[in-house]
N, C-alpha and C positions, 0 to 999 in steps of 0.2 A: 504494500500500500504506500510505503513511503516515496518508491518513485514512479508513481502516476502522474502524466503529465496530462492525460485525457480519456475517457472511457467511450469506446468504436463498440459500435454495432452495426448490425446489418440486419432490416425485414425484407424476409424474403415469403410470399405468400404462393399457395400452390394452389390449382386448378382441379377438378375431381377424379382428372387422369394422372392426378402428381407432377403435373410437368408447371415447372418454375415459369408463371407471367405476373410477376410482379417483385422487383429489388431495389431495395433501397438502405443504402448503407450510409449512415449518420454519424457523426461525432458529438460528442460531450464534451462539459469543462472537465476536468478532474474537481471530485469532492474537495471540498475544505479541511484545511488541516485538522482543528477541531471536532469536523464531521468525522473525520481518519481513527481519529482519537476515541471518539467515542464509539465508534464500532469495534477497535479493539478491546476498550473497558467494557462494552456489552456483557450482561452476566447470559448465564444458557442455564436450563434444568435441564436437572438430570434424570435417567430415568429410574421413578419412586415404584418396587412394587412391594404390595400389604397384602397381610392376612391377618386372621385374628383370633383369640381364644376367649373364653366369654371373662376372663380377669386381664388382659393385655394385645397388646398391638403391635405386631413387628411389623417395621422398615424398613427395606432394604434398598440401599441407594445404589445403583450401578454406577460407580464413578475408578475407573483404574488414575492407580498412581496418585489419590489426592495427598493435598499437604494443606494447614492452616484451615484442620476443619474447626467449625463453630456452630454451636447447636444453643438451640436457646427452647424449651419446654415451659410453658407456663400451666400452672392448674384449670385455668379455664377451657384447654384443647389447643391452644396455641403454640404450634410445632412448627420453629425456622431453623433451618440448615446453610450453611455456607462453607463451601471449599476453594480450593485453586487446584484445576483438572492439571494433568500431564504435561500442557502443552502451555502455561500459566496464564487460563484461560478461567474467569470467576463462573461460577456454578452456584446457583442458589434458589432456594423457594421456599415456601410458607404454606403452612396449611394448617387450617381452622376445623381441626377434629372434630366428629360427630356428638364427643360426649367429653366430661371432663377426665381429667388423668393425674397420676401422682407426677410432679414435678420430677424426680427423680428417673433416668433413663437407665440401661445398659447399651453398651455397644461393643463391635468387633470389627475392627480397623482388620481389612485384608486387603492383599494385593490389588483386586478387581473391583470391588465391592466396601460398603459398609452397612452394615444389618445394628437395628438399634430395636430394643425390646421396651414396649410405655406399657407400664403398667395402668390398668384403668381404675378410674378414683370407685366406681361401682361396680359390681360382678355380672357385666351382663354381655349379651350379644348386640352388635351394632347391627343396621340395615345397611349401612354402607360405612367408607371411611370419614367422608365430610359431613361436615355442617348444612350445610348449602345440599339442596333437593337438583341441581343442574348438574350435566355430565359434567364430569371431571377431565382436566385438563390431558393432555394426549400421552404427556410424560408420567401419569397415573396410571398402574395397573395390578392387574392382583395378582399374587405370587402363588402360583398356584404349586410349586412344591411346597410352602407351606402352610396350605391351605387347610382347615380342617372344617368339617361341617357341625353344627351346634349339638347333633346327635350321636355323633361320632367322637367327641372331644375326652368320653372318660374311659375309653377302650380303645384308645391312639398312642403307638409307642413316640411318635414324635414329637408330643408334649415335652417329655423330659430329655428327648435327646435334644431340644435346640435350645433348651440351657447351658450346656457346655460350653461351650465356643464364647460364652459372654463374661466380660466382664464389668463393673463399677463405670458410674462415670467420666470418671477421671483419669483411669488405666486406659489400657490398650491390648487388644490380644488380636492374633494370626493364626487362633489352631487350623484354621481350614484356610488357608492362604487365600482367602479370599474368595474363596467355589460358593457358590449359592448351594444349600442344601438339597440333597439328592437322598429320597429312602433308600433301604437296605430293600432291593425288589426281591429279593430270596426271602428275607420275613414275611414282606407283603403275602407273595404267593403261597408262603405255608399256614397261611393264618386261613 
């Protein structure tokens, strides 16, 4: 971006046989320095996928390589994330939880990924993750390895296996270098 001296295009419009009867090839100023600037500082999301137990709310952020992450939980459902990706590009977003939650997080910094566990202030099953009754934004999605259904949650070995891997707010842990969870499909199948 720095040495843009002009931005070139060309319309070129095709006929129903594909064949090219119309071209036109235009030039531009180059953006302003400022404008340059600010497309660089542009923050991006990243991609958020949830599941949920009827006491908590895992997160999993796909983001490889971050650094300078920042997480801010409040009790009323208020969950903001911020990092600086791979490539020292800002990542960040906000979301206004469906329900309240204990301030208090776990998480697990991995190579690829970071999975965070909220506990929920009351023991129940959510209808979805937000607040807000409108589709969820594109970088939303539901994690369906660790998904479990409301029925299913007290005859599920995966409850207590996705405790492991976490630690405290404040630490950091890698036991799974960052792999998003995957069941043991040999238990599944013998169950």
């Amino acid at each position: 971006l720095d040495s843009l001296q002009h931005l070139q295009f060309e319309l070129t419009l095709f006929s129903r046989t594909r064949s090219p009867f119309f071209h036109l090839p235009f030039t531009l100023p180059a953006p302003s320095i400022q404008f340059r600037i600010w497309l660089q500082n542009m923050s991006h999301n990243p991609e958020v996928l949830w599941a949920q137990r009827s006491d908590k709310v895992y997160l999993t952020v796909a983001l490889p390589d971050s650094k300078d992450i920042s997480v801010k939980c409040e009790p009323q459902g208020l969950f903001s994330f911020s990092a600086i990706g791979a490539q020292g590009k800002l990542f960040e977003f906000s979301l206004e939880l469906y329900g309240k939650i204990v301030p208090e997080f776990r998480k697990n910094v991995g190579l690829r990924n970071i999975i965070f566990s909220i506990q929920k202030e009351e023991r129940s099953w959510w209808p979805r993750l937000l607040k807000s009754e409108d589709k969820p934004a594109p970088y939303i999605k539901v994690d369906w390895n660790k998904w479990c259904d409301e029925d299913e949650e007290g005859n599920s070995d995966t409850a207590s296996d996705d405790e492991s891997a976490f630690v405290d707010e404040d630490g950091e842990s890698s036991d799974d270098d960052g792999l998003l969870y995957l069941p043991d499909l040999e238990k599944a199948r013998n169950s």
